[in-house]
N, CA, C, O and CB atoms as a CASP TS submission, in Angstrom:
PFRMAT TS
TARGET T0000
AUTHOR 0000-0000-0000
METHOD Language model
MODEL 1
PARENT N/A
ATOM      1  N   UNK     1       6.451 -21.236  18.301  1.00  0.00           N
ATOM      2  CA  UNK     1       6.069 -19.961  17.769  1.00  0.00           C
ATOM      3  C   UNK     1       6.639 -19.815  16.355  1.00  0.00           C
ATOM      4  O   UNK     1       7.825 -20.120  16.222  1.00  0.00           O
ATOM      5  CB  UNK     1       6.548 -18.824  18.688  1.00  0.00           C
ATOM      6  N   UNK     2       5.773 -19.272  14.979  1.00  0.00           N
ATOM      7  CA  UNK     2       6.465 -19.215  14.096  1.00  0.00           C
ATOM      8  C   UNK     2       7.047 -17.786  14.057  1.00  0.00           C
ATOM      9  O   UNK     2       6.961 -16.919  14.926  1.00  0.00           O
ATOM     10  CB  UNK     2       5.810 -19.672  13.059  1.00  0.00           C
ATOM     11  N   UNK     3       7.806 -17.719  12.563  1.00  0.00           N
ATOM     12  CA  UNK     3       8.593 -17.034  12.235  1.00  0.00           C
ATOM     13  C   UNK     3       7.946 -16.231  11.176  1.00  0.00           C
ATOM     14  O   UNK     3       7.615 -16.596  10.048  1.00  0.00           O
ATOM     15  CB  UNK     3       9.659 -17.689  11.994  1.00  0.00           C
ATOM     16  N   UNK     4       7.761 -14.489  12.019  1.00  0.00           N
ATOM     17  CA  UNK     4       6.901 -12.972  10.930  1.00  0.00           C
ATOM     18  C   UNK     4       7.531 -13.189  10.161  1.00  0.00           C
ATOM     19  O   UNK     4       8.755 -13.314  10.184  1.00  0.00           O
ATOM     20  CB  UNK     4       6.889 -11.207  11.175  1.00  0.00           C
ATOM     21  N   UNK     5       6.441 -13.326   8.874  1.00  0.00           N
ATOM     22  CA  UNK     5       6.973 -13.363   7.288  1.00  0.00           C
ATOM     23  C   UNK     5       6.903 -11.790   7.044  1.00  0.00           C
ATOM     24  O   UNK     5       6.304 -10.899   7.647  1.00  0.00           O
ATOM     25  CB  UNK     5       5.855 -14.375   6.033  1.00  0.00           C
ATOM     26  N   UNK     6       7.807 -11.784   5.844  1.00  0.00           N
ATOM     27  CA  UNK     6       8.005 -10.282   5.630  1.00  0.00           C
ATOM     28  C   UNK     6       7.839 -10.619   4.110  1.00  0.00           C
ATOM     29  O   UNK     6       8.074 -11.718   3.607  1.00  0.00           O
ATOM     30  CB  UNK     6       9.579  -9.443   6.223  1.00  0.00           C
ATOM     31  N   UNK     7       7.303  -9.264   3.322  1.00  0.00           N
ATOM     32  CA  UNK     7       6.824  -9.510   1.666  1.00  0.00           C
ATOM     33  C   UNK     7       7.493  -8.219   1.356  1.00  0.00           C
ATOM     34  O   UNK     7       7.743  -7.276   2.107  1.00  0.00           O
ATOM     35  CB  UNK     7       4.898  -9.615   1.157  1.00  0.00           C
ATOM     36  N   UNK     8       7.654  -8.328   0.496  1.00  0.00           N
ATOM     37  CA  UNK     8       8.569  -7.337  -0.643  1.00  0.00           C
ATOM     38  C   UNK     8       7.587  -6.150  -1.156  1.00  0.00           C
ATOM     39  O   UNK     8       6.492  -6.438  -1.639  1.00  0.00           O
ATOM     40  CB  UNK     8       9.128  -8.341  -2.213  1.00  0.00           C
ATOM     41  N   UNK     9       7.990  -4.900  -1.042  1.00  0.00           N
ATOM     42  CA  UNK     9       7.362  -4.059  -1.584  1.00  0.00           C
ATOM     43  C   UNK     9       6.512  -4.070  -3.036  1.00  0.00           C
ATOM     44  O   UNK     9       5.598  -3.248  -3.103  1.00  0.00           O
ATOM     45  CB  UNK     9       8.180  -3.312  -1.528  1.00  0.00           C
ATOM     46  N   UNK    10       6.691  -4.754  -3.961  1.00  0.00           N
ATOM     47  CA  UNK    10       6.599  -5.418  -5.099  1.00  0.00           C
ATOM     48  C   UNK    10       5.134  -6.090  -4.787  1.00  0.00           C
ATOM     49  O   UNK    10       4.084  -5.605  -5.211  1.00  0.00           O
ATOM     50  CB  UNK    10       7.905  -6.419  -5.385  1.00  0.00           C
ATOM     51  N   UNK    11       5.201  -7.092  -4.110  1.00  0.00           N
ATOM     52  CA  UNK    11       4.487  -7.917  -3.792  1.00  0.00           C
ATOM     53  C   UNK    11       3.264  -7.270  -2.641  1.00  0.00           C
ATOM     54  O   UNK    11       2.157  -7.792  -2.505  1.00  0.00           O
ATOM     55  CB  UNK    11       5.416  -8.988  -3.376  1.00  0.00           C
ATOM     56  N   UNK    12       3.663  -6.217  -1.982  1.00  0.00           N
ATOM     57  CA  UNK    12       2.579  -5.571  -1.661  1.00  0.00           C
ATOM     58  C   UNK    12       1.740  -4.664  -2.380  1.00  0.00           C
ATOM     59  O   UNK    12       0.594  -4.342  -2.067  1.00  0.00           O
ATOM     60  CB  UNK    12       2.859  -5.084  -0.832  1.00  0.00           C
ATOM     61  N   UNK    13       2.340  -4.310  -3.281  1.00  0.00           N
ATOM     62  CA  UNK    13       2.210  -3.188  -4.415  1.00  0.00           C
ATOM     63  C   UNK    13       1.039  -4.039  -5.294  1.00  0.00           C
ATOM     64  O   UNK    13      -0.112  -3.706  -5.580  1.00  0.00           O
ATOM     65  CB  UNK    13       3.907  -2.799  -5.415  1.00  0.00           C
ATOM     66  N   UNK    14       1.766  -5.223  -5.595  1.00  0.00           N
ATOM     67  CA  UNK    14       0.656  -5.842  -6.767  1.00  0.00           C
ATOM     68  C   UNK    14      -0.654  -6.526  -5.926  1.00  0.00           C
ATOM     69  O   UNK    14      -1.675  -6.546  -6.614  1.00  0.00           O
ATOM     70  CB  UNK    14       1.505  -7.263  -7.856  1.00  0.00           C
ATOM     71  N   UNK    15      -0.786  -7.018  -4.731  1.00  0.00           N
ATOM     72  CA  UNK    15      -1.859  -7.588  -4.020  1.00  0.00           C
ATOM     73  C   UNK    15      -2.529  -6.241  -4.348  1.00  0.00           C
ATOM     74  O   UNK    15      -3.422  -6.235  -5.195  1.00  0.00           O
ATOM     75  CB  UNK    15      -1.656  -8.158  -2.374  1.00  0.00           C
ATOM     76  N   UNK    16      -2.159  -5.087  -3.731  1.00  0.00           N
ATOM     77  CA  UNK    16      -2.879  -3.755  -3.451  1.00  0.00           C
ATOM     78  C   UNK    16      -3.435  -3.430  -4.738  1.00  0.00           C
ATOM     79  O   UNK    16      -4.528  -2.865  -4.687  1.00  0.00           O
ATOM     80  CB  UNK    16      -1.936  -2.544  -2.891  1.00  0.00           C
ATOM     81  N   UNK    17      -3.152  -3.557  -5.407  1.00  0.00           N
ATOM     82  CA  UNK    17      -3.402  -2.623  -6.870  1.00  0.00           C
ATOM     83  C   UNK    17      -4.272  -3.686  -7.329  1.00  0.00           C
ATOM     84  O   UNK    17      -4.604  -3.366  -8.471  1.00  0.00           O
ATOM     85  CB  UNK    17      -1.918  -2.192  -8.081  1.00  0.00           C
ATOM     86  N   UNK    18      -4.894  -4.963  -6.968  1.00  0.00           N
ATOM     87  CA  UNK    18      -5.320  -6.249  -7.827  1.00  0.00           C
ATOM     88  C   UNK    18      -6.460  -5.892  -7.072  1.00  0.00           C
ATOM     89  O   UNK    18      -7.546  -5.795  -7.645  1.00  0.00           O
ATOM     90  CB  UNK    18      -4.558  -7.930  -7.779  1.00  0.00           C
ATOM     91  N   UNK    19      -6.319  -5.622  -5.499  1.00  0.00           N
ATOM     92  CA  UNK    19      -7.782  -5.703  -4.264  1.00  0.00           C
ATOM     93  C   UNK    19      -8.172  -4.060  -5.127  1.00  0.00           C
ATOM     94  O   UNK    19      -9.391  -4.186  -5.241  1.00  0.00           O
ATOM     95  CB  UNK    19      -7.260  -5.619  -1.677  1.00  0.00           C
ATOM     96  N   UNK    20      -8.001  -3.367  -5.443  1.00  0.00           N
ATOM     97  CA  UNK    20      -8.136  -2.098  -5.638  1.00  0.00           C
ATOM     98  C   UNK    20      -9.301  -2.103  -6.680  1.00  0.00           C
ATOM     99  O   UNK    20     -10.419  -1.595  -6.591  1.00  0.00           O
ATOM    100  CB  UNK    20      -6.811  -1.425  -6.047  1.00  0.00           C
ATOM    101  N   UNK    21      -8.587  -2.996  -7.943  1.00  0.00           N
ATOM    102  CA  UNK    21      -9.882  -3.491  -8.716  1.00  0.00           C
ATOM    103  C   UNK    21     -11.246  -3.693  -8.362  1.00  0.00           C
ATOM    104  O   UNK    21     -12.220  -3.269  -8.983  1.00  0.00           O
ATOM    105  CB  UNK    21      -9.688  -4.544  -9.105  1.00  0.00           C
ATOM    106  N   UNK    22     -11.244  -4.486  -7.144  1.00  0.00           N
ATOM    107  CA  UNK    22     -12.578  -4.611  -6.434  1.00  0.00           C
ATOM    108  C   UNK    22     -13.185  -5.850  -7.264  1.00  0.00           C
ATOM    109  O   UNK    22     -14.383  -5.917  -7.540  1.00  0.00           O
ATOM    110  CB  UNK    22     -13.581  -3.116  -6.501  1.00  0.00           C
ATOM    111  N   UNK    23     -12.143  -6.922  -7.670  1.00  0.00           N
ATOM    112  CA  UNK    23     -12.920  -8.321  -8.525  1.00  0.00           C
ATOM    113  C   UNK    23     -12.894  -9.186  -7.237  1.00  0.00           C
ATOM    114  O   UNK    23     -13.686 -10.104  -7.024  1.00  0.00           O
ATOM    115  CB  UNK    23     -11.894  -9.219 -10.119  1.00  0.00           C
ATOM    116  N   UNK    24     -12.079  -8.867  -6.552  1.00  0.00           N
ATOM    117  CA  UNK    24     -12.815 -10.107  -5.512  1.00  0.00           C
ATOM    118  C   UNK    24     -12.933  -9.603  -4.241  1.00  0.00           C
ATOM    119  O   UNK    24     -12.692  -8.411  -4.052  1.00  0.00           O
ATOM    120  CB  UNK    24     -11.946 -11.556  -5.307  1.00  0.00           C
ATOM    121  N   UNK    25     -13.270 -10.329  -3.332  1.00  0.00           N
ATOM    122  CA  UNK    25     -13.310  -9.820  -1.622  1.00  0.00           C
ATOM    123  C   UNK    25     -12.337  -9.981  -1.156  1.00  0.00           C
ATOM    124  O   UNK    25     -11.565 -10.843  -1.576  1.00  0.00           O
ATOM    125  CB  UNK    25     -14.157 -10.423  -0.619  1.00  0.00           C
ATOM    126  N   UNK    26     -12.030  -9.105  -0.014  1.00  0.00           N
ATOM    127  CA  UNK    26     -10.623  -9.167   0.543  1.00  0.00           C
ATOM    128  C   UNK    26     -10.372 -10.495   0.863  1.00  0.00           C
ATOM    129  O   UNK    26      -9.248 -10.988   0.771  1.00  0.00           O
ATOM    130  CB  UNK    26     -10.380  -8.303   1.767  1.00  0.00           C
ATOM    131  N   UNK    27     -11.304 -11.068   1.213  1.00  0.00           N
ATOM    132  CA  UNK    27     -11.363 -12.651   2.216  1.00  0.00           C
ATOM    133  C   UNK    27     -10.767 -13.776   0.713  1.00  0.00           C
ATOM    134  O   UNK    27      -9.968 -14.664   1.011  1.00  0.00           O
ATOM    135  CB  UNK    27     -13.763 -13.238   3.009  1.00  0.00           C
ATOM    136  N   UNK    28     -11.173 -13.661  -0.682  1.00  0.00           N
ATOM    137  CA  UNK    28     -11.038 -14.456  -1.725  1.00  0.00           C
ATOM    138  C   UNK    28      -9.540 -13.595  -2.040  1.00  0.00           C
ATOM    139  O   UNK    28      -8.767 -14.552  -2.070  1.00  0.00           O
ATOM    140  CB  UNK    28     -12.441 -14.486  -2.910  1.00  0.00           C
ATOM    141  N   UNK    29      -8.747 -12.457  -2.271  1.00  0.00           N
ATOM    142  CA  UNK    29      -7.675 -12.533  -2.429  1.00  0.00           C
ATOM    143  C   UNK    29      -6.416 -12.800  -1.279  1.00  0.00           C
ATOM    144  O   UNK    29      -5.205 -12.769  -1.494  1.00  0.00           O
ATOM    145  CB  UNK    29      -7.671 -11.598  -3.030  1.00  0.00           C
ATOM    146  N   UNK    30      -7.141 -13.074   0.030  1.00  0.00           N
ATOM    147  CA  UNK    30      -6.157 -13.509   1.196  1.00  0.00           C
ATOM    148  C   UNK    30      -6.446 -14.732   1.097  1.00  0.00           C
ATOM    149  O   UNK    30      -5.866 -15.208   2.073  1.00  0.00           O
ATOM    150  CB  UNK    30      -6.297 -12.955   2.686  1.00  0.00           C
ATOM    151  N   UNK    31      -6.910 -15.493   0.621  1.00  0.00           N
ATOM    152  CA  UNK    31      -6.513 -16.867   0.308  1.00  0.00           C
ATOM    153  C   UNK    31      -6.239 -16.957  -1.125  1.00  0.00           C
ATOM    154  O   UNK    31      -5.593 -17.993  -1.280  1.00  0.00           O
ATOM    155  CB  UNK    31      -7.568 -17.879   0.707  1.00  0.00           C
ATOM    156  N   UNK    32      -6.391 -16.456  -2.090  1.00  0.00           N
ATOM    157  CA  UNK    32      -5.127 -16.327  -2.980  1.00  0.00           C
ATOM    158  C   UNK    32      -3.734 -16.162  -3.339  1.00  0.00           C
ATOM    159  O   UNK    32      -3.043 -16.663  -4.225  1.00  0.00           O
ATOM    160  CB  UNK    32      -5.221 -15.883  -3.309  1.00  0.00           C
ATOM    161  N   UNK    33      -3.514 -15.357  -2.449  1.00  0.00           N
ATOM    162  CA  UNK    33      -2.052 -14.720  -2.266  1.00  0.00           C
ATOM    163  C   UNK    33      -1.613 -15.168  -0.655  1.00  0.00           C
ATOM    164  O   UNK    33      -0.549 -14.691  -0.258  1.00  0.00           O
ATOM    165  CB  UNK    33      -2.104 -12.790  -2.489  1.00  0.00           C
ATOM    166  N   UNK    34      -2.517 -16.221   0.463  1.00  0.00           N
ATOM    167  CA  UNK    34      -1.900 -16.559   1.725  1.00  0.00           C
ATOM    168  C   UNK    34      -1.677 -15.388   2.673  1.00  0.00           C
ATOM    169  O   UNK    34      -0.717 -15.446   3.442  1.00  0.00           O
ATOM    170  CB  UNK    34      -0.622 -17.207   1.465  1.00  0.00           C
ATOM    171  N   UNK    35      -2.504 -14.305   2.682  1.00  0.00           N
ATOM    172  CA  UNK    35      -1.868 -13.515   3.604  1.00  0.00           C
ATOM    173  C   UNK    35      -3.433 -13.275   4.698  1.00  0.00           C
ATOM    174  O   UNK    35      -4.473 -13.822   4.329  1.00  0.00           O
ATOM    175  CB  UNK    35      -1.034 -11.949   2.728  1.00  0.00           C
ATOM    176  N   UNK    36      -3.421 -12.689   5.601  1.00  0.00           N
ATOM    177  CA  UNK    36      -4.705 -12.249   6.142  1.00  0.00           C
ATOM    178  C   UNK    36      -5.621 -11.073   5.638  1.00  0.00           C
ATOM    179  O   UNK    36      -4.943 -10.046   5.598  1.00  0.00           O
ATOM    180  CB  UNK    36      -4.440 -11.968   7.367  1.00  0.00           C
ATOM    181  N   UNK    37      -6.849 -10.867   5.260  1.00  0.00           N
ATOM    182  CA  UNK    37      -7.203 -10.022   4.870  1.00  0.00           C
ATOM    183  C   UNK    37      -6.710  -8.540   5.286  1.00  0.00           C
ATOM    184  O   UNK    37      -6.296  -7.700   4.487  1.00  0.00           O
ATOM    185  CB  UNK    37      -8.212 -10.317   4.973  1.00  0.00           C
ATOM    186  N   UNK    38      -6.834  -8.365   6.752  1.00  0.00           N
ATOM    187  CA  UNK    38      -6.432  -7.238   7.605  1.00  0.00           C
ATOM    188  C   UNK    38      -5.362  -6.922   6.895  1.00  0.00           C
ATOM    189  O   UNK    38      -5.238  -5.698   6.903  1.00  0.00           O
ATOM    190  CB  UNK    38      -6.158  -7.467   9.103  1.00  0.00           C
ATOM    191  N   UNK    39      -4.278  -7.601   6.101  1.00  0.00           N
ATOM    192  CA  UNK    39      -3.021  -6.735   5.450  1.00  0.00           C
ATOM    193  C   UNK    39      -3.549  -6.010   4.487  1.00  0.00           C
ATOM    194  O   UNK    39      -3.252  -4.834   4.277  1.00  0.00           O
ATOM    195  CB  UNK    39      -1.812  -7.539   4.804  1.00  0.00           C
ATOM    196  N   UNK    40      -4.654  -6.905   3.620  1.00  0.00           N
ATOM    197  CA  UNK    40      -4.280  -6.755   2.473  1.00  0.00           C
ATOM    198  C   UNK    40      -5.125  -5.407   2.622  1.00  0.00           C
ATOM    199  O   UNK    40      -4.671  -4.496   1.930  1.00  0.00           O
ATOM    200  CB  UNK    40      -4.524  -7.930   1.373  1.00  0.00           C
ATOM    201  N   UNK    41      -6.465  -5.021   3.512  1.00  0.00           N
ATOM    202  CA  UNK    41      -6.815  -3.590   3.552  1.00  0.00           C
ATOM    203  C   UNK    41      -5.649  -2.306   4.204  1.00  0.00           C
ATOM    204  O   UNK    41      -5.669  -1.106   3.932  1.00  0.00           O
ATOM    205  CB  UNK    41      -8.160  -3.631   4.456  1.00  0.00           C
ATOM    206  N   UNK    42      -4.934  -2.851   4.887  1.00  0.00           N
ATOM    207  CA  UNK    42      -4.190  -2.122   4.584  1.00  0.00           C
ATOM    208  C   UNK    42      -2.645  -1.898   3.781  1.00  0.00           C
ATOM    209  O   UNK    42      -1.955  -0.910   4.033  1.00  0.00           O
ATOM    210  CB  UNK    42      -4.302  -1.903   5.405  1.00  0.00           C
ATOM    211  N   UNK    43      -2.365  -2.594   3.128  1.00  0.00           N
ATOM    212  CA  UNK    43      -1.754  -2.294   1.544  1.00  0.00           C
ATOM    213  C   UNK    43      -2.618  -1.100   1.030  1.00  0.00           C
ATOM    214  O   UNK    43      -2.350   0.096   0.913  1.00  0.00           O
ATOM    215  CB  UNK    43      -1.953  -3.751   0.346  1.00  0.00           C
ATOM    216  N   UNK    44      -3.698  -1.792   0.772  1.00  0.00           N
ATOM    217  CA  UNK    44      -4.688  -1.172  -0.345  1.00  0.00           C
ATOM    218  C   UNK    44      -4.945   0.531   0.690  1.00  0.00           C
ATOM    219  O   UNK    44      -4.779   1.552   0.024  1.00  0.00           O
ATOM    220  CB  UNK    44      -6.593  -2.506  -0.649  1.00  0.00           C
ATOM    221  N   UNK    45      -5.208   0.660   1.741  1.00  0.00           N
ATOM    222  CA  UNK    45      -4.695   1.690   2.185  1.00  0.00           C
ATOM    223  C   UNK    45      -4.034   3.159   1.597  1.00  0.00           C
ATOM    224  O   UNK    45      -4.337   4.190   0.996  1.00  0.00           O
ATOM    225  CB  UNK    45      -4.029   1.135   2.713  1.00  0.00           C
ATOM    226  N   UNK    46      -2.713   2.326   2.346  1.00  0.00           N
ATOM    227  CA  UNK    46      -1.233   2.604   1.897  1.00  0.00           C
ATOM    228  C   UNK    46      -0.815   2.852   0.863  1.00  0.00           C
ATOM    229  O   UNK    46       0.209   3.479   0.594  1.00  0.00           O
ATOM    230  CB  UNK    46      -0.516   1.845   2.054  1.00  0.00           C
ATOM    231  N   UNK    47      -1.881   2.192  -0.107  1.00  0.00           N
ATOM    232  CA  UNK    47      -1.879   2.639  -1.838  1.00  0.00           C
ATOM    233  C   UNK    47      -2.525   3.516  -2.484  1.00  0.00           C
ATOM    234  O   UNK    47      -2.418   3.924  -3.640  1.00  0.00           O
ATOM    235  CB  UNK    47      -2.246   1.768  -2.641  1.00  0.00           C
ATOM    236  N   UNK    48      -3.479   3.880  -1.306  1.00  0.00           N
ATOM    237  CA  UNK    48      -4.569   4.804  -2.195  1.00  0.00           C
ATOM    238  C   UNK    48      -3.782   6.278  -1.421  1.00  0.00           C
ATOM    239  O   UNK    48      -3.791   7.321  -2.075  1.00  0.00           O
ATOM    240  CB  UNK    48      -6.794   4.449  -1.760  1.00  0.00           C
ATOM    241  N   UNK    49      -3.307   6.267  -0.404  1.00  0.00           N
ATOM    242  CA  UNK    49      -2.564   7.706  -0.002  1.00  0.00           C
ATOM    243  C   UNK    49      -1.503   7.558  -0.296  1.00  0.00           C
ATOM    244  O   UNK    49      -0.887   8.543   0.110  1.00  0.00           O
ATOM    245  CB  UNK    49      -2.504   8.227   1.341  1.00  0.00           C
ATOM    246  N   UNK    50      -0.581   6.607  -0.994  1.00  0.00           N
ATOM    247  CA  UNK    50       0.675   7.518  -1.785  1.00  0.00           C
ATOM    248  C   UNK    50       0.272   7.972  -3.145  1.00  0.00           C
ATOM    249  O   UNK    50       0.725   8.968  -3.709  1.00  0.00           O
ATOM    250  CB  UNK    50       2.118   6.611  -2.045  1.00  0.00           C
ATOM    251  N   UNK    51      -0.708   7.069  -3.667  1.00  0.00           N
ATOM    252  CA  UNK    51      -1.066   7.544  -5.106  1.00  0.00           C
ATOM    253  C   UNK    51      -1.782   9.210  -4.844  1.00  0.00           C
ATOM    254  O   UNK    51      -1.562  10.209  -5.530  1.00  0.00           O
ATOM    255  CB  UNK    51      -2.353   6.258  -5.916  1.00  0.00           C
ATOM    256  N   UNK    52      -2.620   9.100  -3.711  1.00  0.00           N
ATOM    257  CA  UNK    52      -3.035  11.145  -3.542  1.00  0.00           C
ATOM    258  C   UNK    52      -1.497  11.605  -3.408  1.00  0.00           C
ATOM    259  O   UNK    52      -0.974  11.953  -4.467  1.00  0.00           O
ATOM    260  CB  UNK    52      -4.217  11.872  -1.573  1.00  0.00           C
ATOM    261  N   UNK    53      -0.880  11.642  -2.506  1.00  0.00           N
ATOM    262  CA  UNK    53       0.448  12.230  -1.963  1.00  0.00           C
ATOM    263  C   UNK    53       1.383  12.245  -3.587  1.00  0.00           C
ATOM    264  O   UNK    53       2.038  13.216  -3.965  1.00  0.00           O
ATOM    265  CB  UNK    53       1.257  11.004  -0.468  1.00  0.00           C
ATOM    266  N   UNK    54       1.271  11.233  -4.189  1.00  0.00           N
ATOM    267  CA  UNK    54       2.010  11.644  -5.674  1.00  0.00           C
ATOM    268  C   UNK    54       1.719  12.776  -6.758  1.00  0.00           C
ATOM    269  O   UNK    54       2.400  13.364  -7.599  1.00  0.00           O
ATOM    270  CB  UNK    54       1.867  10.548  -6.487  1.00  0.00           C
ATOM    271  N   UNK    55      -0.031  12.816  -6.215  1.00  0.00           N
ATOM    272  CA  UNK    55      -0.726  13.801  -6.890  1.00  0.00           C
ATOM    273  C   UNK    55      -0.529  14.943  -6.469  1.00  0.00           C
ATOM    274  O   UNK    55      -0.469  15.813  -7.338  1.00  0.00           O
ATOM    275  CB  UNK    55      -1.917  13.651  -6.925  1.00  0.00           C
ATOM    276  N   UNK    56      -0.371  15.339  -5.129  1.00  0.00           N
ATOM    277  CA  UNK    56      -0.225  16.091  -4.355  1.00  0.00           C
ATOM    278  C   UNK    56       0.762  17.670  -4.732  1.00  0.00           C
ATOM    279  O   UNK    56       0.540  18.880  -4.785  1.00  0.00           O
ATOM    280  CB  UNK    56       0.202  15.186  -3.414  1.00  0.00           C
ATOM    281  N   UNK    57       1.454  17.108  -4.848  1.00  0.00           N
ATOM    282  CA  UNK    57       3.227  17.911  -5.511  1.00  0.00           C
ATOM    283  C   UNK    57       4.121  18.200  -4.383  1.00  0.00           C
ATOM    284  O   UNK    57       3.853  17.615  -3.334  1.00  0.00           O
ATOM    285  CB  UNK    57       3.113  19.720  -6.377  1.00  0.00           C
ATOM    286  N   UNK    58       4.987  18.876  -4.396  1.00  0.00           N
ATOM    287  CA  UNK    58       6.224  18.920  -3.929  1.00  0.00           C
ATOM    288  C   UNK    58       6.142  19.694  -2.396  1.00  0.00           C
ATOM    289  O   UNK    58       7.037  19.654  -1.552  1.00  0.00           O
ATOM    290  CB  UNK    58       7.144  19.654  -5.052  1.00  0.00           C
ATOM    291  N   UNK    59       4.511  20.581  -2.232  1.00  0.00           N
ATOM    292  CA  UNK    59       4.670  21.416  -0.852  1.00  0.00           C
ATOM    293  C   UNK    59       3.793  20.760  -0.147  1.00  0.00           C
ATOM    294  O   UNK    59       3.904  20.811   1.078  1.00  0.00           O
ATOM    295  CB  UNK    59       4.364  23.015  -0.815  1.00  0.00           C
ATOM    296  N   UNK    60       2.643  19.939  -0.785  1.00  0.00           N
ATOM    297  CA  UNK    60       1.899  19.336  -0.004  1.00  0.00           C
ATOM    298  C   UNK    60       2.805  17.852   0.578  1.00  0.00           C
ATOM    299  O   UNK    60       2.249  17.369   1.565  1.00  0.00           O
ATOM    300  CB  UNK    60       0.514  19.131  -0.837  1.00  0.00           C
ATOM    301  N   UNK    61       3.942  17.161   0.178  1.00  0.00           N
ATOM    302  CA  UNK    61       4.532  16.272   0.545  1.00  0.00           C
ATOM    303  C   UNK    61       5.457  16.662   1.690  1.00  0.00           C
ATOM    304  O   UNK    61       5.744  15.945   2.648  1.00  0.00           O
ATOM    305  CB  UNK    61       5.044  15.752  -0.478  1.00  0.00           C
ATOM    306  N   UNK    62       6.057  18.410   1.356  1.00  0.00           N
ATOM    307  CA  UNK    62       6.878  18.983   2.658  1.00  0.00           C
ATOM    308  C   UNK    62       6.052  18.904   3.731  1.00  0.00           C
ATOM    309  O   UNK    62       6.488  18.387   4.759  1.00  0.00           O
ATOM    310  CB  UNK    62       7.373  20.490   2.580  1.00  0.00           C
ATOM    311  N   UNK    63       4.634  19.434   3.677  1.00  0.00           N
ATOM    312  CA  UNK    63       3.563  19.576   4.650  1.00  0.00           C
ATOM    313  C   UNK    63       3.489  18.403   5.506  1.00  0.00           C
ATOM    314  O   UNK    63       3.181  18.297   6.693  1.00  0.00           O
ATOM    315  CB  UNK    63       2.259  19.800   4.001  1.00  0.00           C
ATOM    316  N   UNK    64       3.955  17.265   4.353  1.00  0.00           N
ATOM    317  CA  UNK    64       3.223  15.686   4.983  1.00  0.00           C
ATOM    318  C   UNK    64       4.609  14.977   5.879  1.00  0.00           C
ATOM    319  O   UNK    64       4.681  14.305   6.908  1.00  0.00           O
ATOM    320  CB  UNK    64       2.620  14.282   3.279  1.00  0.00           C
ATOM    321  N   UNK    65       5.677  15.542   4.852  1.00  0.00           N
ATOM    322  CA  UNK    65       6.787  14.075   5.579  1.00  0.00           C
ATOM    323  C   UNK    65       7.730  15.518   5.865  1.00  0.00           C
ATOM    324  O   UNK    65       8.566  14.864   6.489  1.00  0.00           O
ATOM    325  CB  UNK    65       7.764  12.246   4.098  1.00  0.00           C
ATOM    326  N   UNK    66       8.068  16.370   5.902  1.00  0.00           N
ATOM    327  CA  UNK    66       8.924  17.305   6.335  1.00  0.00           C
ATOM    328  C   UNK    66       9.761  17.608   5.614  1.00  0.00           C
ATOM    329  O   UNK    66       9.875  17.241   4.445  1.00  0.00           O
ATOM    330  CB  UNK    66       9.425  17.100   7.275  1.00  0.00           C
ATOM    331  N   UNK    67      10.492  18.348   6.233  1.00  0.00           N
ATOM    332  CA  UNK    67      11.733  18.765   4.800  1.00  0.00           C
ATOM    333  C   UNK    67      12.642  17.826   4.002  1.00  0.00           C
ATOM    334  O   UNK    67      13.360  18.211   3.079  1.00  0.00           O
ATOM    335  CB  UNK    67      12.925  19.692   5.318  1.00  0.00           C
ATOM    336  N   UNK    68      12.540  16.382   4.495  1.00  0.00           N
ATOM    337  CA  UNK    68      13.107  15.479   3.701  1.00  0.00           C
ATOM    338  C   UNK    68      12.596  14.818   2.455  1.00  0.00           C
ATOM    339  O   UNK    68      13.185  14.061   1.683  1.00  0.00           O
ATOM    340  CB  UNK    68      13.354  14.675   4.409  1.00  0.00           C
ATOM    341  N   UNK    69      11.345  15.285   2.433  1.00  0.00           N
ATOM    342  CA  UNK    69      10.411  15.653   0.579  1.00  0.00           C
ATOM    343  C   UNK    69      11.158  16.432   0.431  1.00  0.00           C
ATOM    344  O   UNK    69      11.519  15.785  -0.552  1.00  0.00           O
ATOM    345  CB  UNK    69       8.667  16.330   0.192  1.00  0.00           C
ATOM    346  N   UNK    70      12.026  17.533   0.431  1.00  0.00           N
ATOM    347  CA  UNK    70      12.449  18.599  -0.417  1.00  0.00           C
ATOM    348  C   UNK    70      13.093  17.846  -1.744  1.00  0.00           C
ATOM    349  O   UNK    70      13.491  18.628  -2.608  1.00  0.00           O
ATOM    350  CB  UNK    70      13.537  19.604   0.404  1.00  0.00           C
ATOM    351  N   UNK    71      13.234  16.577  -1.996  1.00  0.00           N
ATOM    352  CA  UNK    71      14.027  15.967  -2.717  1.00  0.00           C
ATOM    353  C   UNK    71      12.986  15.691  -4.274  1.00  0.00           C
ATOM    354  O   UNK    71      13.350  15.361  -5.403  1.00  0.00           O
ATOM    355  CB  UNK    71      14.603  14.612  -1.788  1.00  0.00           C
ATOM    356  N   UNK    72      11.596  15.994  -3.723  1.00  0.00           N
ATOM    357  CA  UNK    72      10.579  15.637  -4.698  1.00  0.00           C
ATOM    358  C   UNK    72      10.563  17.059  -5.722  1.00  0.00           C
ATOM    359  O   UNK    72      10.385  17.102  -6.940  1.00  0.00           O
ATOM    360  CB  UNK    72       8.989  15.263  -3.852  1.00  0.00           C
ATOM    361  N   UNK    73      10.865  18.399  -4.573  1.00  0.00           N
ATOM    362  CA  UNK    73      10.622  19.519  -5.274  1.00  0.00           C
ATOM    363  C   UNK    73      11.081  19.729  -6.860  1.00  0.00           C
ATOM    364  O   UNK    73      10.826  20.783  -7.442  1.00  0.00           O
ATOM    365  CB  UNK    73      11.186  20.454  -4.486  1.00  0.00           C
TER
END
């Protein structure tokens, strides 16, 4: 049995933001970058609702993650 690879926030950040472009298919940047497509849609996900949630501001983030956004206010 192998051993779950784990990737660096960094490195999910930039796959996500590259698939986001929409220059290649998920299937041509998971064999670019070695990962399975299924991640990389959800990175790209995960990227498109923190970038709303950033937009969001400080009560719609209390709304979302609880009073421990109060730190965004």
């Amino acid at each position: 049995m192998s051993k779950r690879r784990k990737f660096s926030a960094e490195f999910k950040a930039k796959v996500a933001l590259e698939a986001l472009t929409g220059e290649l298919t998920l299937t041509e940047f998971a064999s670019k970058y070695d990962v399975h497509p299924t991640m990389i849609a959800d990175w790209k996900r995960q990227a498109k609702e923190g970038m709303v949630a950033s937009f969001s501001g400080p009560r719609a983030a209390q709304e979302r993650y609880g009073e421990d956004a109060a730190w965004n206010a």
